[in-house]
Jmol script that loads the backbone (N, CA, C; Angstrom):
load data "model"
ATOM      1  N   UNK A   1      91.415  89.054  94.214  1.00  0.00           N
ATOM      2  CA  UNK A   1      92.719  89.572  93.835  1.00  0.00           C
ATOM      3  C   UNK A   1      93.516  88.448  93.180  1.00  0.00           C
ATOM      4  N   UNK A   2      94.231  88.994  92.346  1.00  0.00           N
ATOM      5  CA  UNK A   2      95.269  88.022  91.827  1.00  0.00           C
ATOM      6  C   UNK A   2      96.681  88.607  91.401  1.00  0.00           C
ATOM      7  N   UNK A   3      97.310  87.417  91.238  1.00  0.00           N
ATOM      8  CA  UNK A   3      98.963  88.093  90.818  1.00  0.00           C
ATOM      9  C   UNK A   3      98.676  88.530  89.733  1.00  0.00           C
ATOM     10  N   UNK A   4     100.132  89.071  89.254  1.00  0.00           N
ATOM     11  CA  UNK A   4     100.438  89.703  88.017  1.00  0.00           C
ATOM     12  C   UNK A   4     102.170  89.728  87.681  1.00  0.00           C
ATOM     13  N   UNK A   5     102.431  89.639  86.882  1.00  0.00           N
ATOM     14  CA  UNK A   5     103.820  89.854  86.527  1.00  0.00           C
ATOM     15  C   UNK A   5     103.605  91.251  85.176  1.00  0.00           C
ATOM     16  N   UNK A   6     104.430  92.083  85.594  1.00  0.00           N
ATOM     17  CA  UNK A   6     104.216  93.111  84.415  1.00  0.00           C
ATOM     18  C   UNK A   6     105.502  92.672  83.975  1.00  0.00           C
ATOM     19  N   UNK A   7     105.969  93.673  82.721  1.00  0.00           N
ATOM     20  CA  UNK A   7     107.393  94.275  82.056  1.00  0.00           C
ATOM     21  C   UNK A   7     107.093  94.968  81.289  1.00  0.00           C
ATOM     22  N   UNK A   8     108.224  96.164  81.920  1.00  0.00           N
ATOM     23  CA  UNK A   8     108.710  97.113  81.185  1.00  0.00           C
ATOM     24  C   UNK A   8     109.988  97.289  80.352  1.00  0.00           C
ATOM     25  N   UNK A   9     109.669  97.882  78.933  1.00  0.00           N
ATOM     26  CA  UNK A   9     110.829  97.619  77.881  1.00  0.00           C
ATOM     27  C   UNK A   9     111.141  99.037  77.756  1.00  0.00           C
ATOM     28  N   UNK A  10     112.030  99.414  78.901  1.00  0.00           N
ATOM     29  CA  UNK A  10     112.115 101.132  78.780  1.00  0.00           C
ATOM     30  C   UNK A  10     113.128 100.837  78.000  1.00  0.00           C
ATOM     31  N   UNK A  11     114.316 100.085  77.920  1.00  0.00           N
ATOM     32  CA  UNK A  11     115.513 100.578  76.836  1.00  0.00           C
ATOM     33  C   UNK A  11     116.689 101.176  77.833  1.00  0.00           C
ATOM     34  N   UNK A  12     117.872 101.498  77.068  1.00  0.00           N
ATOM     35  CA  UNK A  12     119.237 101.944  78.048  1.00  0.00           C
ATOM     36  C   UNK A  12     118.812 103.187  78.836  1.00  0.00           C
ATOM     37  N   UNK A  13     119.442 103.220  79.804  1.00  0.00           N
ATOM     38  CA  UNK A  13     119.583 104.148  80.809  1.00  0.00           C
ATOM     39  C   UNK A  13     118.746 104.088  81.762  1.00  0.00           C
ATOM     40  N   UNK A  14     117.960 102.808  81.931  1.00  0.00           N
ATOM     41  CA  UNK A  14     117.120 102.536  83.215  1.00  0.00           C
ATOM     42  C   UNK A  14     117.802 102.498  84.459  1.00  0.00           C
ATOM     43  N   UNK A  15     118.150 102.857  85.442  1.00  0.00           N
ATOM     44  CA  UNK A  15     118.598 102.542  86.726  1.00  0.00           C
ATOM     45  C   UNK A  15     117.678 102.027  87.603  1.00  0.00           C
ATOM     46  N   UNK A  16     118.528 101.156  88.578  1.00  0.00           N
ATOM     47  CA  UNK A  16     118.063 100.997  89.789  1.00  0.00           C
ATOM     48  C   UNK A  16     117.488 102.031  90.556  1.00  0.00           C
ATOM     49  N   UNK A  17     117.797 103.152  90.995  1.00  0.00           N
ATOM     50  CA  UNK A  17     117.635 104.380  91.703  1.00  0.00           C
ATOM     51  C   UNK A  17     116.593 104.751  91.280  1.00  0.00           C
ATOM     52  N   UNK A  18     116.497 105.189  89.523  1.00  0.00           N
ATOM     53  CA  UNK A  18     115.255 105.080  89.156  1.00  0.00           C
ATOM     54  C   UNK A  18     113.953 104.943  89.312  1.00  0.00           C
ATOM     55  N   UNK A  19     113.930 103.103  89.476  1.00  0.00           N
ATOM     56  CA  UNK A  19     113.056 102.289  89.293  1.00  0.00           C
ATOM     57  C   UNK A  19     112.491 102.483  91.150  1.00  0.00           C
ATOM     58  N   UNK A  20     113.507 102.219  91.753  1.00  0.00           N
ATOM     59  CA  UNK A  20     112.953 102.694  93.104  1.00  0.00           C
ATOM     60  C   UNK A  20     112.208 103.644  93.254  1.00  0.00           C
ATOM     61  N   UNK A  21     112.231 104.894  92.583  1.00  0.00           N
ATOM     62  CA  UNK A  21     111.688 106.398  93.168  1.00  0.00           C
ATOM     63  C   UNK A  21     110.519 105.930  92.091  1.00  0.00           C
ATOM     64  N   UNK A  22     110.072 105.073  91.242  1.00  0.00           N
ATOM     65  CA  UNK A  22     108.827 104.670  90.455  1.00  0.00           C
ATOM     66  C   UNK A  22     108.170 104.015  91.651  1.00  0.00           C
ATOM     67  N   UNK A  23     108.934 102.741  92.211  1.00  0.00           N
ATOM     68  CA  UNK A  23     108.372 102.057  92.969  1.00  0.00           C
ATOM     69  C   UNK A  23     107.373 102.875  94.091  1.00  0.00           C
ATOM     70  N   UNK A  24     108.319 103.758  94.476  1.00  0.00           N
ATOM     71  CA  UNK A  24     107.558 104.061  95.900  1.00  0.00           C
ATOM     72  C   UNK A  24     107.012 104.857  95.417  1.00  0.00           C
ATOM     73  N   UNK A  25     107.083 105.421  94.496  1.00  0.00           N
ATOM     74  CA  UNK A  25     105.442 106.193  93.743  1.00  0.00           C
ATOM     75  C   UNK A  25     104.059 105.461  93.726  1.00  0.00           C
ATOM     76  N   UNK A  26     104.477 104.236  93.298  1.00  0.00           N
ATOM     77  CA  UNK A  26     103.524 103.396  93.369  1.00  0.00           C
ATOM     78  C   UNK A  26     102.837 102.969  94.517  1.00  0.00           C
ATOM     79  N   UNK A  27     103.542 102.680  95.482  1.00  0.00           N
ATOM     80  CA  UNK A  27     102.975 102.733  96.314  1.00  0.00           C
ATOM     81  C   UNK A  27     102.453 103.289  97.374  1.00  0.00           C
ATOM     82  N   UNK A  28     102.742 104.600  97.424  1.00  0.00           N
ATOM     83  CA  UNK A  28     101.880 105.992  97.475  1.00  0.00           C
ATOM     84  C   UNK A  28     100.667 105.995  97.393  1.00  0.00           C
ATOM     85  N   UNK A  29     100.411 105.316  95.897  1.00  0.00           N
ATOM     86  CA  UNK A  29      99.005 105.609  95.686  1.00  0.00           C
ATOM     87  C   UNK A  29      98.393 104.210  95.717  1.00  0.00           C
ATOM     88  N   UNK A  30      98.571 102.879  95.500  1.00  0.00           N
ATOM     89  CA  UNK A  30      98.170 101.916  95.005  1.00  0.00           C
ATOM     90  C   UNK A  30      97.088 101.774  95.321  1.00  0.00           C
ATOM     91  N   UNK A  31      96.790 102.142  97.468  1.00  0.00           N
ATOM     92  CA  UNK A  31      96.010 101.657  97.671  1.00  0.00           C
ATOM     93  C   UNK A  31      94.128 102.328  97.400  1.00  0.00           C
ATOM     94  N   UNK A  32      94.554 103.280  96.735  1.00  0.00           N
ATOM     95  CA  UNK A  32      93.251 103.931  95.949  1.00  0.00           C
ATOM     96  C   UNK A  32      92.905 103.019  94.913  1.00  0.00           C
ATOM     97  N   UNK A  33      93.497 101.959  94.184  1.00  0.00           N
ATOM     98  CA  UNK A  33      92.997 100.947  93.535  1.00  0.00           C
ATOM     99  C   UNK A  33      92.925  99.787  93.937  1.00  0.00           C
ATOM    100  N   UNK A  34      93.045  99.659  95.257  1.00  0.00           N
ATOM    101  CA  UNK A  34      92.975  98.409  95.724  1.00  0.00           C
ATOM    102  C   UNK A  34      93.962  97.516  95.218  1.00  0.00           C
ATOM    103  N   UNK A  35      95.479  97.781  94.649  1.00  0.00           N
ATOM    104  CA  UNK A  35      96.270  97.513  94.362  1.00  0.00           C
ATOM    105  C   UNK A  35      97.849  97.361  95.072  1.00  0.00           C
ATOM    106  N   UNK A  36      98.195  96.039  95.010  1.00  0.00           N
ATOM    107  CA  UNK A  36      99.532  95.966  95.941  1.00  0.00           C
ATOM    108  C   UNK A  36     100.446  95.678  95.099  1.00  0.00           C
ATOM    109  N   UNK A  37     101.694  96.243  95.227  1.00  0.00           N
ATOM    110  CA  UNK A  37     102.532  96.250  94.195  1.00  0.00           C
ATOM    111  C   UNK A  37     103.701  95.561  95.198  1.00  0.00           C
ATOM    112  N   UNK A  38     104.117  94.264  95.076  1.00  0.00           N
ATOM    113  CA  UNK A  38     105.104  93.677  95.743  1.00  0.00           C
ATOM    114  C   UNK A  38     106.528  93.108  95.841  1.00  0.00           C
ATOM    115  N   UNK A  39     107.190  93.426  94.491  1.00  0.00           N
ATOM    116  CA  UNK A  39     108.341  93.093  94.260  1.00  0.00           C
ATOM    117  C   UNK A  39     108.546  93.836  93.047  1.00  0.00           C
ATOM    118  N   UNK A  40     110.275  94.125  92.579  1.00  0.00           N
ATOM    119  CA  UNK A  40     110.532  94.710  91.210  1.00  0.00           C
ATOM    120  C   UNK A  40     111.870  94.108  91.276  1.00  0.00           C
ATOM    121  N   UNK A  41     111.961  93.422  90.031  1.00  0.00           N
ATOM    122  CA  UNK A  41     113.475  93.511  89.579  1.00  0.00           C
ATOM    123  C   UNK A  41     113.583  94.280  88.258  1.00  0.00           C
ATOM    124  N   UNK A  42     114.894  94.796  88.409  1.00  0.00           N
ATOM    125  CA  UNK A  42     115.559  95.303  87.387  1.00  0.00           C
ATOM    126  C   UNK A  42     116.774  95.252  86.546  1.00  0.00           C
ATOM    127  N   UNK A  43     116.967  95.121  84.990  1.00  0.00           N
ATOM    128  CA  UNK A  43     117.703  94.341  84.417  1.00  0.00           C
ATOM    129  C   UNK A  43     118.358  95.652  83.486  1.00  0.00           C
ATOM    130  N   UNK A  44     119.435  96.658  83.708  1.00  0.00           N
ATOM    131  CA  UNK A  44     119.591  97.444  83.568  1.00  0.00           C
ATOM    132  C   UNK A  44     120.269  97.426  82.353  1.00  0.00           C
ATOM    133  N   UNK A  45     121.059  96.348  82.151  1.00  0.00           N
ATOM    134  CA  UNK A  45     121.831  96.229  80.646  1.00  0.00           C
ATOM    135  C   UNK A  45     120.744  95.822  79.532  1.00  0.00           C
ATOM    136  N   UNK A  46     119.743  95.097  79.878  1.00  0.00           N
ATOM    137  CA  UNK A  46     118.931  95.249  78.835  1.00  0.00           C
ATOM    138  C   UNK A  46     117.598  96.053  78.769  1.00  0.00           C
ATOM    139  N   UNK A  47     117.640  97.192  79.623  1.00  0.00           N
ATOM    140  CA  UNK A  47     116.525  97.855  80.043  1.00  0.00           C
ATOM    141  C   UNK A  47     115.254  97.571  80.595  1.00  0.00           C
ATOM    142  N   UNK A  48     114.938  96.572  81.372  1.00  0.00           N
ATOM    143  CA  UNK A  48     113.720  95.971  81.487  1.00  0.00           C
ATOM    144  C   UNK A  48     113.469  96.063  82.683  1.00  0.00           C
ATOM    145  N   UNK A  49     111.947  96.056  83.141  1.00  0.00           N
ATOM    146  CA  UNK A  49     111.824  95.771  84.853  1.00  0.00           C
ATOM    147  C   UNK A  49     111.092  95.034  84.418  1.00  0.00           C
ATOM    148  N   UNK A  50     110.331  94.859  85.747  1.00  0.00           N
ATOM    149  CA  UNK A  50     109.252  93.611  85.901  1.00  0.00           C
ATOM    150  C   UNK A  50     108.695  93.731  87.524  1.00  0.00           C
ATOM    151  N   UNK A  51     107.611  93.908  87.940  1.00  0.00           N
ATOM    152  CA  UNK A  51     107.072  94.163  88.548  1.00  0.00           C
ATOM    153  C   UNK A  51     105.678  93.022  88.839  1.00  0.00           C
ATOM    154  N   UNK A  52     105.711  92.422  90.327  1.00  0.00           N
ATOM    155  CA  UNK A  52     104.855  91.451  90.668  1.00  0.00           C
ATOM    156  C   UNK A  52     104.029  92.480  91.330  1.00  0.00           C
ATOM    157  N   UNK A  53     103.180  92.362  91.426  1.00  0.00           N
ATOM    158  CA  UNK A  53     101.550  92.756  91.497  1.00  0.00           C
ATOM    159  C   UNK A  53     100.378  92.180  91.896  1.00  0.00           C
ATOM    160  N   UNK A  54      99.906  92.600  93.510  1.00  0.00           N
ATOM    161  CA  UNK A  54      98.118  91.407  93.497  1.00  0.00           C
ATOM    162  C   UNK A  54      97.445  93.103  93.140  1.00  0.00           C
ATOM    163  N   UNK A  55      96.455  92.315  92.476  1.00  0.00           N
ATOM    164  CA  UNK A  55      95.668  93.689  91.896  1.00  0.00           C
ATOM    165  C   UNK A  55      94.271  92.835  91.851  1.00  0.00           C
ATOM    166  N   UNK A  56      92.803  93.323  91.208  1.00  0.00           N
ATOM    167  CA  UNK A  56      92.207  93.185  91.101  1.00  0.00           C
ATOM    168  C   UNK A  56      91.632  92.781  89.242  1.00  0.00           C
ATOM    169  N   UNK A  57      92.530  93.481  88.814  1.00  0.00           N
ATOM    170  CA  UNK A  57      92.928  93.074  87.413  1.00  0.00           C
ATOM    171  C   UNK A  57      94.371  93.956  86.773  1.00  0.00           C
ATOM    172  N   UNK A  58      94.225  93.711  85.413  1.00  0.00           N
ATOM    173  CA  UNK A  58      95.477  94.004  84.934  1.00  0.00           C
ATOM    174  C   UNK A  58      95.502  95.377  84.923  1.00  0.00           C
ATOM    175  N   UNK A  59      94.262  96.225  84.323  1.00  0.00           N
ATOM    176  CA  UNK A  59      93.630  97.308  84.222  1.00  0.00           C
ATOM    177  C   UNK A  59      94.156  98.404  85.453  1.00  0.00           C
ATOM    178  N   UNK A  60      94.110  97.530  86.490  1.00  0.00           N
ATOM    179  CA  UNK A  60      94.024  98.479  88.063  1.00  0.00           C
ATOM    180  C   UNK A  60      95.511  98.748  88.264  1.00  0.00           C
ATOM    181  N   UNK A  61      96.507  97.089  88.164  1.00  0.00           N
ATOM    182  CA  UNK A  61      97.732  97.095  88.169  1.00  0.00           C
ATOM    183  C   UNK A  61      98.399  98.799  87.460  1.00  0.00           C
ATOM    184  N   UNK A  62      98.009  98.590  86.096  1.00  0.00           N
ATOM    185  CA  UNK A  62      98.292  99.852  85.448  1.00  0.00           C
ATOM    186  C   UNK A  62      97.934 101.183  85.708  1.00  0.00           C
ATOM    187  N   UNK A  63      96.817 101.422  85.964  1.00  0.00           N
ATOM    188  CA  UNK A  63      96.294 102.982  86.110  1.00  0.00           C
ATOM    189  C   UNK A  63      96.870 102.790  87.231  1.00  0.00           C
ATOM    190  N   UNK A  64      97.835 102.214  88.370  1.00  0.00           N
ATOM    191  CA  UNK A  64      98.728 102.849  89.168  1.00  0.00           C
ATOM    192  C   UNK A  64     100.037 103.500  88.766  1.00  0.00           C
ATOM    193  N   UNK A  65     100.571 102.397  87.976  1.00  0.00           N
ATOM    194  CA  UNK A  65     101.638 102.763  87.006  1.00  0.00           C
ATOM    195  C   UNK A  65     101.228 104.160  86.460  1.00  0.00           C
ATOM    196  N   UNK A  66     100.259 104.286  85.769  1.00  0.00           N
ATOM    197  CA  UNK A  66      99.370 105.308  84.656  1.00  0.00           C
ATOM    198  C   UNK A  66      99.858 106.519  85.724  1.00  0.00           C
ATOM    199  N   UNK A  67      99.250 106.717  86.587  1.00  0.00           N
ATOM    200  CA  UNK A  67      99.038 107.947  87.580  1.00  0.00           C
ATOM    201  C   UNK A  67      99.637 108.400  88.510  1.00  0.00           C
ATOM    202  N   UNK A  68     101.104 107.010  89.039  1.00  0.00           N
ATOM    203  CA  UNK A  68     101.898 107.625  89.768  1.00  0.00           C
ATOM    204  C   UNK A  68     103.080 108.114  88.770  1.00  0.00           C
ATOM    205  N   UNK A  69     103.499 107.678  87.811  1.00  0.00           N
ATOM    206  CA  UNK A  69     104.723 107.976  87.328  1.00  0.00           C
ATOM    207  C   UNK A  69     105.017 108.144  85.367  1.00  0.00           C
ATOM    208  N   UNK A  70     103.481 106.980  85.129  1.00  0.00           N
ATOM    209  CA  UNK A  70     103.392 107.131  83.313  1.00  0.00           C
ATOM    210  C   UNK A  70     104.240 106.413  83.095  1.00  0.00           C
ATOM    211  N   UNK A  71     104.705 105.290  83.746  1.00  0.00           N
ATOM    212  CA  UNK A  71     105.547 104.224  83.005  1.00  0.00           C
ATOM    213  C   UNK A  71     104.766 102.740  82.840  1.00  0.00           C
ATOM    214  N   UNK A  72     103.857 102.927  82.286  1.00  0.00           N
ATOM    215  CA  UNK A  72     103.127 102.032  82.041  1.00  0.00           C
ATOM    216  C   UNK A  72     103.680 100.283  81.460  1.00  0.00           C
ATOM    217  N   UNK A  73     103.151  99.303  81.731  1.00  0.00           N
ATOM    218  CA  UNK A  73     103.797  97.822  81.551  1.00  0.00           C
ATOM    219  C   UNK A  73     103.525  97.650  79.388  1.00  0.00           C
ATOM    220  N   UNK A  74     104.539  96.972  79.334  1.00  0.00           N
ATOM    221  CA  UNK A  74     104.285  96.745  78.050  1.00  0.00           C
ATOM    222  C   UNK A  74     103.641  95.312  77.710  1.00  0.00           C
ATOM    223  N   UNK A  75     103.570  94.451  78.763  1.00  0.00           N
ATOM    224  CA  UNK A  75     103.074  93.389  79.174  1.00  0.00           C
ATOM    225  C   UNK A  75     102.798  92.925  80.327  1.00  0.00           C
ATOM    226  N   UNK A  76     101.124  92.410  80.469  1.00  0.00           N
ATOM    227  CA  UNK A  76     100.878  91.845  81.897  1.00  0.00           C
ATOM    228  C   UNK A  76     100.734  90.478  82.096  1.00  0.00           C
ATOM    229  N   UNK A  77     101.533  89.289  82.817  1.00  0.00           N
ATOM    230  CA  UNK A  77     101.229  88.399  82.580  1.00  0.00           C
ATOM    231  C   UNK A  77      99.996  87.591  84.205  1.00  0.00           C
ATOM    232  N   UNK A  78      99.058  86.860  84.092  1.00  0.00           N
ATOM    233  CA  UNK A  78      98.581  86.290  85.430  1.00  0.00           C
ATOM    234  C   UNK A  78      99.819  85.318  85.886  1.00  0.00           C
ATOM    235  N   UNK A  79      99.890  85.202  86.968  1.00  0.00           N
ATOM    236  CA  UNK A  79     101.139  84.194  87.530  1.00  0.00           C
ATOM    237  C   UNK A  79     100.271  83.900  88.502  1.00  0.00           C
ATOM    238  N   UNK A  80     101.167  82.255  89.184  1.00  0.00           N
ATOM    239  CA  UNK A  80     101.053  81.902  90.497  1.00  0.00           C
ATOM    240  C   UNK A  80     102.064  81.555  91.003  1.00  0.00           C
ATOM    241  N   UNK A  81     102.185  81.960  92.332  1.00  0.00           N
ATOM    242  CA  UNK A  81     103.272  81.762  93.122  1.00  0.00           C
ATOM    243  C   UNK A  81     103.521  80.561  93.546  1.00  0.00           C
ATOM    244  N   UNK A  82     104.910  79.411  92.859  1.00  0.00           N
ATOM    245  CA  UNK A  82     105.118  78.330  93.349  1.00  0.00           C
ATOM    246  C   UNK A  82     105.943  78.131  94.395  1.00  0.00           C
ATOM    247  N   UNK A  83     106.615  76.691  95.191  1.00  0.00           N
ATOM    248  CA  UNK A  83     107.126  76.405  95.999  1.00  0.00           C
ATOM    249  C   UNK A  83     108.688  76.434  95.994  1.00  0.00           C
TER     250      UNK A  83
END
end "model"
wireframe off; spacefill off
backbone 0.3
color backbone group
């Protein structure tokens, strides 16, 4: 497993409230991909989330995204968690 940093460039009218009822979509299902979805911030004036992720690859990260809700990342980056 490894991290992940996604982002999403949904654009105006993203909410917090939103992004929550995505979140826990996600994690509903994640663990059918062997996927843990562990943090989200959200940046509402400029529409963006970002979502940390241990997944198995970037691929898996997404087809959770893909299948709980269709808000798929517009970028995945590998990260490591520093001190």
């Amino acid at each position: 497993m490894a991290l992940y940093m996604d982002v999403h460039n949904v654009g105006a009218g993203v909410t917090a409230d939103d992004v929550a009822k995505a979140h826990a979509a996600d994690l509903a299902i994640q663990a059918q991909h062997d996927v843990n979805y562990l943090k989200y911030w959200v940046d509402e004036a400029n529409g963006k989330i970002f979502c940390l992720v241990d997944a198995p690859d970037p691929e898996a990260a997404n087809t959770v995204h893909r299948e709980a809700h269709g808000l798929v990342a517009d970028e995945i980056y590998p990260v490591r968690e520093g001190v």
